[in-house]
C-alpha positions as CSV (number, residue, x, y, z in Angstrom):
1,X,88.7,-107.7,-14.2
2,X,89.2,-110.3,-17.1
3,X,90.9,-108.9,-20.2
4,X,88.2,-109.4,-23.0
5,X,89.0,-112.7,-25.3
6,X,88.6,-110.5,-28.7
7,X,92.2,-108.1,-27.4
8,X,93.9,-111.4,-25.6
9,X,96.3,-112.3,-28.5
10,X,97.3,-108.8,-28.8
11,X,98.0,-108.3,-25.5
12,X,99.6,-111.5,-24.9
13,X,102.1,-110.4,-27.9
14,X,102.6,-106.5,-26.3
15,X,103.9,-108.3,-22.7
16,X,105.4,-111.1,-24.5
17,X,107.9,-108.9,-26.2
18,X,108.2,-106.4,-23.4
19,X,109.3,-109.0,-21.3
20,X,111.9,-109.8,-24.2
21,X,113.1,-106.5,-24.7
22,X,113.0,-104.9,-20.8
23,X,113.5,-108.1,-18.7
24,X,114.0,-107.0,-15.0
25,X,113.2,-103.4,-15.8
26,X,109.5,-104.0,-16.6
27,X,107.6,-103.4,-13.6
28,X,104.1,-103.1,-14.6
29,X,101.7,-103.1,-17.2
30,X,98.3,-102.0,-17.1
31,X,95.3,-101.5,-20.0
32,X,93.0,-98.5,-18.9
33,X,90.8,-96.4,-20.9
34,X,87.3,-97.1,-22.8
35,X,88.0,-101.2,-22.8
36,X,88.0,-101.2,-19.3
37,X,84.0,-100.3,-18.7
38,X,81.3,-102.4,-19.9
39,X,79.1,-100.3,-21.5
40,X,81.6,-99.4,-24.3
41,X,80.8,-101.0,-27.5
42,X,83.3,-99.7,-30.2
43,X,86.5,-98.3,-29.1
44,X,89.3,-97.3,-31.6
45,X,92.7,-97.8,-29.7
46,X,94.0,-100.0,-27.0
47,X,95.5,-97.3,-24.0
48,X,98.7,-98.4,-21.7
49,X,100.6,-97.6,-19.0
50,X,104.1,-99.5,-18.6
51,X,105.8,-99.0,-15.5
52,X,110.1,-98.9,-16.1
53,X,112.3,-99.7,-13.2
54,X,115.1,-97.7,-14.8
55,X,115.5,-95.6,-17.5
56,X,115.1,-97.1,-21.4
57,X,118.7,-97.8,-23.1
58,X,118.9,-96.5,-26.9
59,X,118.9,-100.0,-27.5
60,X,115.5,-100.7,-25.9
61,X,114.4,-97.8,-27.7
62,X,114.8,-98.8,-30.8
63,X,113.8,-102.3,-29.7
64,X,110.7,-101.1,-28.4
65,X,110.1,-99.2,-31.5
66,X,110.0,-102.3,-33.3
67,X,107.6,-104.2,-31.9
68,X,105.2,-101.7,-32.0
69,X,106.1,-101.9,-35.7
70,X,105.3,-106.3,-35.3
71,X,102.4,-105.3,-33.7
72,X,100.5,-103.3,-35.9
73,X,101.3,-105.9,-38.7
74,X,100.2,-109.2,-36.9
75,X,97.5,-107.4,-35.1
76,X,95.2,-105.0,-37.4
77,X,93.5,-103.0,-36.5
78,X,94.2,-102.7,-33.2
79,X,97.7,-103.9,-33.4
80,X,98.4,-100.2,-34.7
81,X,96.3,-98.3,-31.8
82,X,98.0,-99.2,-29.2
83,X,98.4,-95.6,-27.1
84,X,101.1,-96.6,-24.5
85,X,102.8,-94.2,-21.9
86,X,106.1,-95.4,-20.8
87,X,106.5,-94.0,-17.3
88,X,109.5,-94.5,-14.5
89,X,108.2,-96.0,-10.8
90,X,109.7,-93.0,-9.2
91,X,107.8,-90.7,-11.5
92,X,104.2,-92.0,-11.0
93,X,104.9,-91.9,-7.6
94,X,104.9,-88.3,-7.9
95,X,102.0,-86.0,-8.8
96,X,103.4,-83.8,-11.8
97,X,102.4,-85.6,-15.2
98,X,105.4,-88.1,-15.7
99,X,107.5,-87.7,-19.3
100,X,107.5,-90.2,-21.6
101,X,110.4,-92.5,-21.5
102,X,110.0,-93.7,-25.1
103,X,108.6,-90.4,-27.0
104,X,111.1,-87.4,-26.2
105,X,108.8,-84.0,-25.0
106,X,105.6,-85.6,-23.9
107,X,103.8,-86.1,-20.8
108,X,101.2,-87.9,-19.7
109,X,98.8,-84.3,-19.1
110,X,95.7,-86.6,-18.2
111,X,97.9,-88.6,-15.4
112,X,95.6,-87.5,-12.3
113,X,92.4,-88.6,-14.4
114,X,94.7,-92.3,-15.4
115,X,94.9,-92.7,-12.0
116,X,92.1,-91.8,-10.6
117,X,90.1,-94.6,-13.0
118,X,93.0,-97.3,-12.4
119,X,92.8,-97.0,-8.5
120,X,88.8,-97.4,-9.1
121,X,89.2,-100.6,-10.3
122,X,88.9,-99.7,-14.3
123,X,92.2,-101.4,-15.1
124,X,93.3,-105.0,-16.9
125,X,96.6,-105.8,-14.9
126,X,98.8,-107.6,-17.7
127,X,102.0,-107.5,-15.1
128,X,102.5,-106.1,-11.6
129,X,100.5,-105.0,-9.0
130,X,97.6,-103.8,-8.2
131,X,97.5,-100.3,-8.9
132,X,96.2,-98.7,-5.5
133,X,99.6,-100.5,-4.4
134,X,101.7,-97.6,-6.1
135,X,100.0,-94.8,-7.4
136,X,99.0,-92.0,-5.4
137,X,95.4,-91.0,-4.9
138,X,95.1,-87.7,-7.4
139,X,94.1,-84.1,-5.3
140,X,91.0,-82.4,-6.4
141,X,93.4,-79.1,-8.4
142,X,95.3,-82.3,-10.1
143,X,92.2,-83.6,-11.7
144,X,90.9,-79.8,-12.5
145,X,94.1,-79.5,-14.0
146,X,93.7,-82.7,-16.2
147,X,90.1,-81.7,-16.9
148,X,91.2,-78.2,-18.8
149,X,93.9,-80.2,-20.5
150,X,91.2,-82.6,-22.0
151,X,89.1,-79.4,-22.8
152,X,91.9,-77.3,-24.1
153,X,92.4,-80.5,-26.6
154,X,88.9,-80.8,-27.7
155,X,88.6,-77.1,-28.6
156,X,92.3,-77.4,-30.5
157,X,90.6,-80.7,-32.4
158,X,86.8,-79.2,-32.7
159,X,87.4,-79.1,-36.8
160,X,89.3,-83.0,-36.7
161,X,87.8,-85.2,-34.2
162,X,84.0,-84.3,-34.2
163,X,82.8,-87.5,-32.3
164,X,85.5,-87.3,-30.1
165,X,84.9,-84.2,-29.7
166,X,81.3,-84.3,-29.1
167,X,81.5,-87.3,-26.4
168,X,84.5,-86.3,-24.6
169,X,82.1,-83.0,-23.9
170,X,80.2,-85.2,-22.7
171,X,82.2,-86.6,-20.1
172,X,83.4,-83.4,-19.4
173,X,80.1,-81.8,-18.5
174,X,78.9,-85.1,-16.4
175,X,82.8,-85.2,-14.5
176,X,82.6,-81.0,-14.0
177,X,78.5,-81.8,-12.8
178,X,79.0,-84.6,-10.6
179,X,82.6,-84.7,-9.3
180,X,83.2,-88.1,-10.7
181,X,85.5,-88.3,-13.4
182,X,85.4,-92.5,-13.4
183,X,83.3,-92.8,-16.3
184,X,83.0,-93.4,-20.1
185,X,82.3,-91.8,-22.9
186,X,79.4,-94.1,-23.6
187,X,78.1,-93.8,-20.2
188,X,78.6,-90.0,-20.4
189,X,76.8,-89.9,-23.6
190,X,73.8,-91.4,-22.3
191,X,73.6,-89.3,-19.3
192,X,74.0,-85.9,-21.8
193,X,71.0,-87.5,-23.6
194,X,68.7,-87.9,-20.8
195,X,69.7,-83.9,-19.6
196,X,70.0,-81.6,-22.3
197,X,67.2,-83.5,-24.7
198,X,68.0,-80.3,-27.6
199,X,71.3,-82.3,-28.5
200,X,70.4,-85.4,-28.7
201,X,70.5,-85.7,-32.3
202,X,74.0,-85.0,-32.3
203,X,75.0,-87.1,-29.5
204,X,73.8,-90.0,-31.6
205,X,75.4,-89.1,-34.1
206,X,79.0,-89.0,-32.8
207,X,77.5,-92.0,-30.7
208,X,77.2,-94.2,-34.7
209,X,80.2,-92.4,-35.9
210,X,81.8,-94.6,-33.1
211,X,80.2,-97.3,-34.8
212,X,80.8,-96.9,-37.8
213,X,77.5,-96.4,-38.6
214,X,77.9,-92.3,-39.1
215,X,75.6,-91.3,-42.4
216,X,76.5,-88.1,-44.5
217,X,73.6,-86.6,-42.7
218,X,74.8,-87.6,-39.3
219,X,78.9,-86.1,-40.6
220,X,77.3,-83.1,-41.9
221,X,75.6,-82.3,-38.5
222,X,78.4,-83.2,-36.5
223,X,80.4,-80.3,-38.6
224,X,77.5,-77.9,-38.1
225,X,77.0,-77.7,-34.7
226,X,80.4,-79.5,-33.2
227,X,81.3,-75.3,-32.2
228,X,78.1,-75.1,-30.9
229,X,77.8,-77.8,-28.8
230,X,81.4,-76.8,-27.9
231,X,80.0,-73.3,-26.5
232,X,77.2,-74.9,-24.4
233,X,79.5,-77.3,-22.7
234,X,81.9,-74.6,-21.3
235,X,78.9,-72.1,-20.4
236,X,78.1,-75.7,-18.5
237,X,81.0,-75.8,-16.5
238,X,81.8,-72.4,-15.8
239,X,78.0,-72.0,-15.0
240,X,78.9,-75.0,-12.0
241,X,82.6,-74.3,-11.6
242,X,81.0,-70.6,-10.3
243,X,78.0,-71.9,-8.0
């Protein structure tokens, strides 16, 4: 897959000064996430994985740090969303979610779900290889465990992130439904649409919300019925995780 032209120079810049900073210790980099599938027309961060040899210095920490800082300045607004997992070979050879090399206490909980859409081919390769060459086909409790992690942190963001909230249900439900967790918000969204035709009012409204076409009508049902819609989704997938 071709990196799109409109996140080129942005990328260019983020390997261009990892190479300067991590020289023989960057392994790989990859760009997965809602950029990766075609039918995604807005998306509001850039997500990475870069793959350390060895362990970062303090130095390279720092160093690190800063040109995330250059970043978000030459490169609005995406510049500043760039969400990037630094991750040791030997860990995402392994199945537990890998820590963080650069942000001290945090793991990468969706790692099984990462994978699972790198190895299917929804992946830019910046640097390195392929990614089927080194991670690890994810196990069916692996992804069920990533799955309740992404619904544990919509329910915890119900009252913040409504269209999040509202499309990542989405996927959920369609993932839980079908077994496939390689697919998109957008995509998800669309399927939800089609299946449970009583929400579609709010499903296109988090869908202009991504947009940034969202009205004060389209906000103020969001907020109204976010819990709601929250309620049906898990009576969704218990109702299939007990059949």
């Amino acid at each position: 897959m071709d990196v799109p032209v409109s996140i080129q120079p942005t990328c260019k810049a983020f390997i261009d000064g990892l190479r300067a900073v991590l020289g023989d210790k960057l392994h790989s980099v990859y760009i997965n996430g809602a950029v990766t599938f075609p039918e995604t027309k807005h998306y509001g961060d850039l997500d990475f994985h870069v793959i350390l040899n060895d362990p970062l210095t303090d130095g390279e920490k720092s160093d690190l740090l800063d040109l995330h800082k250059v970043l978000a300045r030459d490169f609005p607004p995406l510049g500043a969303e760039l969400d990037c997992h630094y991750i040791l070979l030997e860990d995402v050879r392994g199945s537990s979610p890998p820590e963080h090399q650069l942000v001290d206490g945090v793991r990468d909980e969706a790692w099984a779900l990462h994978r699972e859409h790198m190895r299917a081919g929804r992946v830019f390769i910046l640097h390195g290889p392929d990614p089927v060459v080194i991670f690890p086909a994810p196990s069916r409790p692996e992804i069920d465990y990533a799955l309740q992690g992404e619904l544990n942190y919509v329910r915890d963001h119900l009252d913040i992130h409504h269209a999040y909230c509202v499309m990542n249900l989405c996927r959920l439900m369609y993932s839980y439904e079908t077994r496939d967790v390689v697919t998109s918000k957008a995509a998800s969204g669309v399927w939800a649409r089609e299946k449970f035709p009583q929400w579609v009012e709010l499903i296109d409204a988090a869908v202009k919300a991504y947009a940034g076409e969202a009205t004060d009508q389209d906000r103020e049902l969001m907020v109204s019925r976010v819990h709601e819609f929250y309620k049906f989704a898990c009576d969704r997938i218990n109702l299939g995780l007990n059949t």
